[in-house]
N, C-alpha and C positions, 0 to 999 in steps of 0.2 A: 776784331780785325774785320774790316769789311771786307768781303769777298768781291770780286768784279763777274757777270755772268752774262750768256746770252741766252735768255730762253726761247727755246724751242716748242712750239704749241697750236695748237687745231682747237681754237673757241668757239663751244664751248663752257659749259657753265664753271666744271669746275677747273679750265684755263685761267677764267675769266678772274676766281679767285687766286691763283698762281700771281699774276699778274696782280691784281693790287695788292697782295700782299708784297711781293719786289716794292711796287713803288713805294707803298709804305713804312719800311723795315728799315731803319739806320744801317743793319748790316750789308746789305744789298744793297751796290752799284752796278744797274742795270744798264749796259752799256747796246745791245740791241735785242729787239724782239724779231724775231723769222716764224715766218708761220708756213702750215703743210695741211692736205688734202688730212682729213682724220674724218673727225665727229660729222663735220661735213666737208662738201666739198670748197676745195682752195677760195674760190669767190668770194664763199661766205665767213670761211674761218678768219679772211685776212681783214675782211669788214670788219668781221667785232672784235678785232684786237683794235682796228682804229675805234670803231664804237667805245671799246672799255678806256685807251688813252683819252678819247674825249671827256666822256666824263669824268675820269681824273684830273682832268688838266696838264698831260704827259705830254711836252709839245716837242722834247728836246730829244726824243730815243728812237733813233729808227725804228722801222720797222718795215719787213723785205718778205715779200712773197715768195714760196720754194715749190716744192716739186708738188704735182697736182696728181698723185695716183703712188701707189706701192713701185718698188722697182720692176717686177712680173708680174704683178698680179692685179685685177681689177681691185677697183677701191670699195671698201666696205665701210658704211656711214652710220650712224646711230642716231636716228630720229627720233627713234622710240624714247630714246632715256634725253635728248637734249631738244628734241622739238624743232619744229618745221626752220626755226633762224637758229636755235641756236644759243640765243640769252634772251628765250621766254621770260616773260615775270617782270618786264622793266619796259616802258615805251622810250623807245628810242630815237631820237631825231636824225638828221642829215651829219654825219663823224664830219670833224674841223680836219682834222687829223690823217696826212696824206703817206703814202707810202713813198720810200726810195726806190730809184729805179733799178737795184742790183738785185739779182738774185740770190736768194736767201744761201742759198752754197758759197759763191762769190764772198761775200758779206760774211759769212763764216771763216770760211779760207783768211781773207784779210784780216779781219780782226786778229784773227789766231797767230797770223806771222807776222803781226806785227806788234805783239803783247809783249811782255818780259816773261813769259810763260802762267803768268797769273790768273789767266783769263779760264772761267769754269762753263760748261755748257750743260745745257740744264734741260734737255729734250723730255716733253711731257705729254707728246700724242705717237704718233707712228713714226719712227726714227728716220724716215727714209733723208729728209736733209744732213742728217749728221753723216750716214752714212757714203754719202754721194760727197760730201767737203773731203771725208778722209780718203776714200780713192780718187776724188784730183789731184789733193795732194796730201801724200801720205805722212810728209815732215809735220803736221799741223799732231799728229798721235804723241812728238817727241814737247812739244808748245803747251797743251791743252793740261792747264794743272788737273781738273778731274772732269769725267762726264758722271753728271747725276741725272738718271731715266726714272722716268714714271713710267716701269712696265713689268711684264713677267709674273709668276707667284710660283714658290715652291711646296705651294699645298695641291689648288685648283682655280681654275681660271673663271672667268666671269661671261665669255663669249660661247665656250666650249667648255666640259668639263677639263681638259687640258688647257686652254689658253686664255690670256687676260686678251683685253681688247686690245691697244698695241702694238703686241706682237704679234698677236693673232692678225692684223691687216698688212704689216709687213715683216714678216715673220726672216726673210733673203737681206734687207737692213738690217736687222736685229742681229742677227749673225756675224754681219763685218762688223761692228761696232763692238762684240765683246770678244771677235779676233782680231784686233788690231792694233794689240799692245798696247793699249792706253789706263789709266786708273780709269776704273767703271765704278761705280755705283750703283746697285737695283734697288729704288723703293717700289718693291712690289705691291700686290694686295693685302697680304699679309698684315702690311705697315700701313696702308691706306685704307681698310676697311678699321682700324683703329681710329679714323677722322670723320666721326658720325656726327652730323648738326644734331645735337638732342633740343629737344625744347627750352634749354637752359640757354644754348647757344643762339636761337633766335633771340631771346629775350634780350642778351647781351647786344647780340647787334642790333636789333631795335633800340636801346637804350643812347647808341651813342648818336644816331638823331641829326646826321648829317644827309645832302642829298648823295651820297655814296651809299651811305650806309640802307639807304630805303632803297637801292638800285638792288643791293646786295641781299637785302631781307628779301624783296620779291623774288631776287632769280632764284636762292634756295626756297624760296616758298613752291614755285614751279618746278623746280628740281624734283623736291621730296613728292611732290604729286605722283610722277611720271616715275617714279623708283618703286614708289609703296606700288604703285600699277603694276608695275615689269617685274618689282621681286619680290613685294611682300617687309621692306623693308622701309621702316617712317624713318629714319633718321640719315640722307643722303649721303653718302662722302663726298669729300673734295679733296679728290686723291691728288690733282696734281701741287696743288698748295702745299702737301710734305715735303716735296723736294725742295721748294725753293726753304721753307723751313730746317729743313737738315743743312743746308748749305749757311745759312744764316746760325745756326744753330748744333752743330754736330752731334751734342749729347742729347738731340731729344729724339737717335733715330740708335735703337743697338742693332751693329752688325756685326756681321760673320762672314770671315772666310770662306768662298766657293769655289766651285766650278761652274761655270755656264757655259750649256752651247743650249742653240736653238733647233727645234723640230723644222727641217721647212720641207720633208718629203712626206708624215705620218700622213694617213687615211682619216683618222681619228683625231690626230695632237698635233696638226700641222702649228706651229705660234707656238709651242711649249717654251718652257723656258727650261730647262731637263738641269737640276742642282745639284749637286752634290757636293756634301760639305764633309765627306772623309777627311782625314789626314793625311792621305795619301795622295788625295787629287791637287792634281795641276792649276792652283787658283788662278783667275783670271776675271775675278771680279770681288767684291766686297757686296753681301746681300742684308737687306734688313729685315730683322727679325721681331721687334717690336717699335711703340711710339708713344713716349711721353706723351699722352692727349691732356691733359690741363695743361702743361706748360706751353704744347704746339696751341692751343685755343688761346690765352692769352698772348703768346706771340702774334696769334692772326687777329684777334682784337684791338690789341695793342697799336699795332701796323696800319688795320683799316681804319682805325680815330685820327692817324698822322693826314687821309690823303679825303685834300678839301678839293 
């Protein structure tokens, strides 16, 4: 069954992946892209989502600019691991590809009330758009069939020893979005650092030899650079590409019942994602705990041979 979704994202390398695998995926009907201040700031994240529909050839899907900073808190960006633009690894020309004039809340909002409740949202950088849709308007929590977040981890985080990156920049978002009675989803790290390019995986994308695919070979070629620098680790992830995979896919992600709330006072774990997966606790989200990685690889292979 095809899913309908909007994803939500700050490009970006591994957005950048999020995004053509939507466009490439039968399962996914990509009905709009909104982008938000994250990896960098709003300017450039909303560029290279036109950047990456350019060189897809993605001319028919909006795509809406949103909020440019955390709800309180200054914006914290990731150059180290995503580089001065953003989608290093690939020369890019002047994007065809223009934005609508609604704001990415706005554009959420509507979609959402005016779907038959089908419509899934798919937030893969700092939630603060999702969260800013559902306090305009709160009937949009009763609409929204599920949100699936790229964020969180119920081990250790990636920014802090308590916090993933995410939640860690808007930690005050994070927190309405998993009180706001809505089906949540967390493909946290857990489930994302299961999404490592190995040298198998380049090979595979080199192999299919289109100009996507050589766009795609470079940017994880510059990715895995600036990863192996910053953690000692050669095989990158593209954490946000799980989720649009789980949504496409549901058996390639196993979850489990939780509890989440967010840290947003700690000294230490401000952006925690604090789980508990008792019997006793008051669930309010669905968490993942592993990921079929050859099946997810062939699905994202699969997906990026479709988009010429």
């Amino acid at each position: 069954m095809t899913r309908r979704i909007i994803l939500d994202c700050d490009p970006g390398h591994d957005d950048a992946m999020a995004l053509l695998l939507a466009f490439g995926c039968p399962d996914i009907d990509l009905v709009a892209i909104t982008t938000v201040a994250g990896n960098h700031p709003l300017e450039i994240t909303t560029l290279n989502a036109r950047r990456i529909c350019t060189l897809a050839g993605v001319k028919d899907v909006p795509i809406a600019a949103g909020c440019s900073g955390p709800l309180m808190r200054p914006l914290v960006t990731a150059p180290e691991i995503h580089g001065t633009t953003g989608l290093e690894g690939h020369e890019w020309g002047e994007p065809t590809v223009g934005i609508v004039p609604d704001h990415a809340v706005d554009l959420i909002v509507d979609q959402v009330m005016a779907s038959n409740g089908d419509l899934t949202l798919v937030p893969v950088g700092p939630i603060t758009n999702i969260a800013m849709a559902v306090r305009k308007e709160p009937r949009i929590a009763e609409r929204v069939q599920e949100v699936v977040m790229m964020g969180g981890a119920f081990t250790r985080g990636n920014v802090t020893p308590a916090a993933e990156f995410n939640t860690y920049v808007d930690p005050e978002a994070a927190a309405i979005v998993f009180e706001a009675g809505w089906p949540v989803t967390m493909i946290g790290l857990e489930v994302t650092h299961m999404a490592g390019t190995t040298p198998e995986v380049f090979s595979r994308i080199n192999a299919i030899g289109t100009p996507v695919s050589a766009a795609v070979y470079g940017m994880l070629g510059f990715l895995r650079e600036q990863v192996m620098r910053e953690t000692g680790i050669d095989t990158p992830h593209i954490h946000d590409a799980c989720c649009v995979a789980f949504v496409a896919q549901p058996d390639l992600v196993t979850l489990q019942d939780a509890r989440v709330d967010v840290e947003v006072n700690g000294r230490f774990t401000s952006g925690m994602t604090v789980t508990d997966f008792g019997k006793n606790a008051k669930f309010n989200a669905k968490v993942g705990t592993a990921l079929d990685a050859p099946r997810f690889w062939d699905l994202f292979i699969d997906s990026l041979a479709r988009v010429r």
